[in-house]
Backbone bond lengths (Angstrom), bond angles and torsions (degrees), N, CA, C in turn:
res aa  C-N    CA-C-N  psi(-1)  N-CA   C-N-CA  omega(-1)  CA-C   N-CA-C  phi
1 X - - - 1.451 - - 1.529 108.34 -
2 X 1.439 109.24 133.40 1.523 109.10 -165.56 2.077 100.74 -77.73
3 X 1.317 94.97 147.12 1.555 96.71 176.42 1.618 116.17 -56.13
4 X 1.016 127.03 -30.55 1.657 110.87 150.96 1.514 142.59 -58.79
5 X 1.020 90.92 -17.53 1.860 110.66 156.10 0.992 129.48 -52.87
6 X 1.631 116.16 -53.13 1.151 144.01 -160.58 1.436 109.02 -46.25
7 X 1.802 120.86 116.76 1.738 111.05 176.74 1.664 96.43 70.58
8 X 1.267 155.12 -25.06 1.380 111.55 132.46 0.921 116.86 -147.07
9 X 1.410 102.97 91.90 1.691 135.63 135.45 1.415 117.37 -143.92
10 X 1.444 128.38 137.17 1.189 127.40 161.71 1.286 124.12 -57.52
11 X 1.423 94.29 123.26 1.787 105.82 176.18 1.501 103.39 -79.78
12 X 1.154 123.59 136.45 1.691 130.02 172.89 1.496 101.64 -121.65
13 X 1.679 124.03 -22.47 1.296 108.05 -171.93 1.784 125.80 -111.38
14 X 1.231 98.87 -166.34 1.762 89.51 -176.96 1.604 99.33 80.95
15 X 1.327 92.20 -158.79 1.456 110.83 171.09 2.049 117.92 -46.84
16 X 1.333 97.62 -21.20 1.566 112.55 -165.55 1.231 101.19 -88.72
17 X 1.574 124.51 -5.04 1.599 125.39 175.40 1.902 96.51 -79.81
18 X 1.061 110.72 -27.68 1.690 90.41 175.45 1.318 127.12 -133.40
19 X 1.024 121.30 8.03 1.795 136.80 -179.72 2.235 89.46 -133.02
20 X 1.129 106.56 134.97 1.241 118.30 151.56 1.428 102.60 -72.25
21 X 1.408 155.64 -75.55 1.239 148.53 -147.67 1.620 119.61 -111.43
22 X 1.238 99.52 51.02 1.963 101.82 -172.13 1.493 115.62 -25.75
23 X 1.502 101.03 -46.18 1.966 93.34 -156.94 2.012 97.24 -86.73
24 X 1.742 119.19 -31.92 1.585 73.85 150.55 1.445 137.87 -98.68
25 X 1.650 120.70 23.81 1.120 128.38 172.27 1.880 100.88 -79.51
26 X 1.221 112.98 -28.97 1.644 107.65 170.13 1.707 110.16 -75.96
27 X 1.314 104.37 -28.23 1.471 93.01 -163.91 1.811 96.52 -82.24
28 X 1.147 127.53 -27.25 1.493 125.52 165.63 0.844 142.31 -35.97
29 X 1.390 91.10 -47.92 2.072 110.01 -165.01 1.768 94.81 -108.46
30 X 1.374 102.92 -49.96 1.639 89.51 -175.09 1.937 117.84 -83.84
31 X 1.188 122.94 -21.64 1.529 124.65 -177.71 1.579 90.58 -121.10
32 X 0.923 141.23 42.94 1.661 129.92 134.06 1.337 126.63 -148.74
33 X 1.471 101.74 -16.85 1.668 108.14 158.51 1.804 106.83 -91.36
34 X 1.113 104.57 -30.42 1.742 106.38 -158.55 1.600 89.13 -88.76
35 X 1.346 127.00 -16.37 1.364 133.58 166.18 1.345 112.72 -49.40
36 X 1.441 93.91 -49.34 2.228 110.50 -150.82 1.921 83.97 -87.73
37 X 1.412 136.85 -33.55 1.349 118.43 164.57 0.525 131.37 -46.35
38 X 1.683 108.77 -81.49 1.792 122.84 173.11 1.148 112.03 -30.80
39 X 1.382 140.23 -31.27 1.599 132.00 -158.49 1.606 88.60 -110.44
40 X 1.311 135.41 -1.92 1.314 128.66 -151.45 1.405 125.65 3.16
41 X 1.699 108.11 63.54 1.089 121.14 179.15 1.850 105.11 -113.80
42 X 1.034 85.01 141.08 2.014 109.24 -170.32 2.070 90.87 -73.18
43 X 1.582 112.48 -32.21 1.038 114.34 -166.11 1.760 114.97 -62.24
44 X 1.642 89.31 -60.62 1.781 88.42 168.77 1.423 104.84 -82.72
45 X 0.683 103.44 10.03 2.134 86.06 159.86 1.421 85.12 -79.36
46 X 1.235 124.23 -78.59 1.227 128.77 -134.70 2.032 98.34 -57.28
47 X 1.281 115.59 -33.03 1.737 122.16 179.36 1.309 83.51 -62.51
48 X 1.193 124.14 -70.62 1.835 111.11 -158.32 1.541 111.38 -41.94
49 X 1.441 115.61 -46.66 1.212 120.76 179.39 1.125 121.61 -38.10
50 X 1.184 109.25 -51.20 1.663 140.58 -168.91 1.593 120.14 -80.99
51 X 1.412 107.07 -28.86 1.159 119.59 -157.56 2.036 91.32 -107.46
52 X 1.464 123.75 -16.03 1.065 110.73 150.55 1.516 155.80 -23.53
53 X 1.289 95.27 -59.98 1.886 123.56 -149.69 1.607 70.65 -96.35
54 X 1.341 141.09 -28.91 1.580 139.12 -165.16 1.616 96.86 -73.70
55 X 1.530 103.37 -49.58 1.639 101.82 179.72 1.073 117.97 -63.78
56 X 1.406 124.75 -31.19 1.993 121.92 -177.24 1.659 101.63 -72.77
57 X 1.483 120.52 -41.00 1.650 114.99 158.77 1.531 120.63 -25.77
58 X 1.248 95.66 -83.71 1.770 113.00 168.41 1.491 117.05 -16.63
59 X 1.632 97.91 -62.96 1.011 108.47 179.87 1.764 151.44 -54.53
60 X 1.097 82.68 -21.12 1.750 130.08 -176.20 1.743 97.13 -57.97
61 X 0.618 118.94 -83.11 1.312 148.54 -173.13 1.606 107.69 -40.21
62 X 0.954 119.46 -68.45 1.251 138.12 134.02 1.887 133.66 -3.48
63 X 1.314 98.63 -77.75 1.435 126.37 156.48 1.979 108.37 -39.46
64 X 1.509 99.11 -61.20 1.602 102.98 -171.96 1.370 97.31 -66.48
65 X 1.687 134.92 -42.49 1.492 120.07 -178.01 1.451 103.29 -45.24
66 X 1.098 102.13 -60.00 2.019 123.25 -161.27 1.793 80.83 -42.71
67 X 1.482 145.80 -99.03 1.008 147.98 170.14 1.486 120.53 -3.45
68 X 0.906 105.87 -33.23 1.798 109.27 -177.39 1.647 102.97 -85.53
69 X 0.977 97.62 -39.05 1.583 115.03 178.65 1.463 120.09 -63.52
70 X 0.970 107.08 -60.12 1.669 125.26 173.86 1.874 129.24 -101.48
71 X 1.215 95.59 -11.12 1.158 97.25 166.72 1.969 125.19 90.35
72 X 1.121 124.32 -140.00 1.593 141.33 133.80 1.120 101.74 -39.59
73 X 1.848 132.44 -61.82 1.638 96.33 -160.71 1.655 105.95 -88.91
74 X 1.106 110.37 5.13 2.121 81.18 154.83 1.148 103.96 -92.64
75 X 1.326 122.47 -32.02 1.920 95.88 -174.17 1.740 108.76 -82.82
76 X 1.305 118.82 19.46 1.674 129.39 170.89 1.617 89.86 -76.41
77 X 1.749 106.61 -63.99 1.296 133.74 -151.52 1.803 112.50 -74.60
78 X 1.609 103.86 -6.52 1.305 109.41 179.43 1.506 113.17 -106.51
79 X 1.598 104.77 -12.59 1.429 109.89 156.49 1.419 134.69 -77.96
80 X 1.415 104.59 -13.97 1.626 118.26 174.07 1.352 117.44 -87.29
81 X 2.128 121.83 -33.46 1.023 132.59 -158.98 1.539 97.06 -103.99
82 X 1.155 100.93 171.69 1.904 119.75 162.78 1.441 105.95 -101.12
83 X 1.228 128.58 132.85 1.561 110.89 154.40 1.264 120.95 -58.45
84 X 1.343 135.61 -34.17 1.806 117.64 177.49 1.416 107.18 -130.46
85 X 1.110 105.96 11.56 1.810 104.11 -164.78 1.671 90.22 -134.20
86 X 1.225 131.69 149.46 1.718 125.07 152.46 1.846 109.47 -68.07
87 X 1.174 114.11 153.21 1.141 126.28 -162.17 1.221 106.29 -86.17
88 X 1.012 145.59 139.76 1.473 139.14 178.87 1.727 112.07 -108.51
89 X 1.126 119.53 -37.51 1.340 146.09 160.69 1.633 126.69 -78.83
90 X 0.654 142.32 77.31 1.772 115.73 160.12 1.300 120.17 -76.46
91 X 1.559 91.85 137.56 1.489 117.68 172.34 1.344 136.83 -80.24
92 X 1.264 140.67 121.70 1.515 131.83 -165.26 1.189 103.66 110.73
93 X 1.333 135.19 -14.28 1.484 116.72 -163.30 1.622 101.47 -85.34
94 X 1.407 98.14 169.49 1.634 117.18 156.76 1.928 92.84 70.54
């Protein structure tokens, strides 16, 4: 995406073709789950756990700007994507 793009136009590709939020979909899975392994501590498992459902909050907020902004095609593009996970399913179809 050319640097005049940048902030307004929707990104759909890269990493953004299957996670809406890559960098905290990296910081999730790899620095708070890959945290609670490596240390094989029950403790940050248990924060990641916890510290989840806190990020989809966050997120919220966020999401509705993105929508105000762009309209239909993020909420097209939020039916195709996962926010932190890739989607395996889509919903709405058929």
């Amino acid at each position: 995406m050319p640097v005049a793009d940048r902030g307004n136009k929707l990104c759909t590709t890269g990493a953004f073709k299957y996670v809406r939020h890559p960098l905290y979909a990296a910081f999730l899975s790899v620095f708070n789950f890959g945290l609670a392994v490596y240390l094989n501590s029950y403790l940050y498992l248990l924060w990641a756990v916890l510290l989840h459902p806190l990020w989809h909050l966050l997120i919220r907020s966020e999401e509705r700007m993105l929508v105000d902004l762009f309209g239909e095609g993020y909420i097209e593009y939020q039916k195709k994507t996962g926010r932190f996970f890739p989607r395996l399913f889509r919903r709405g179809t058929g």
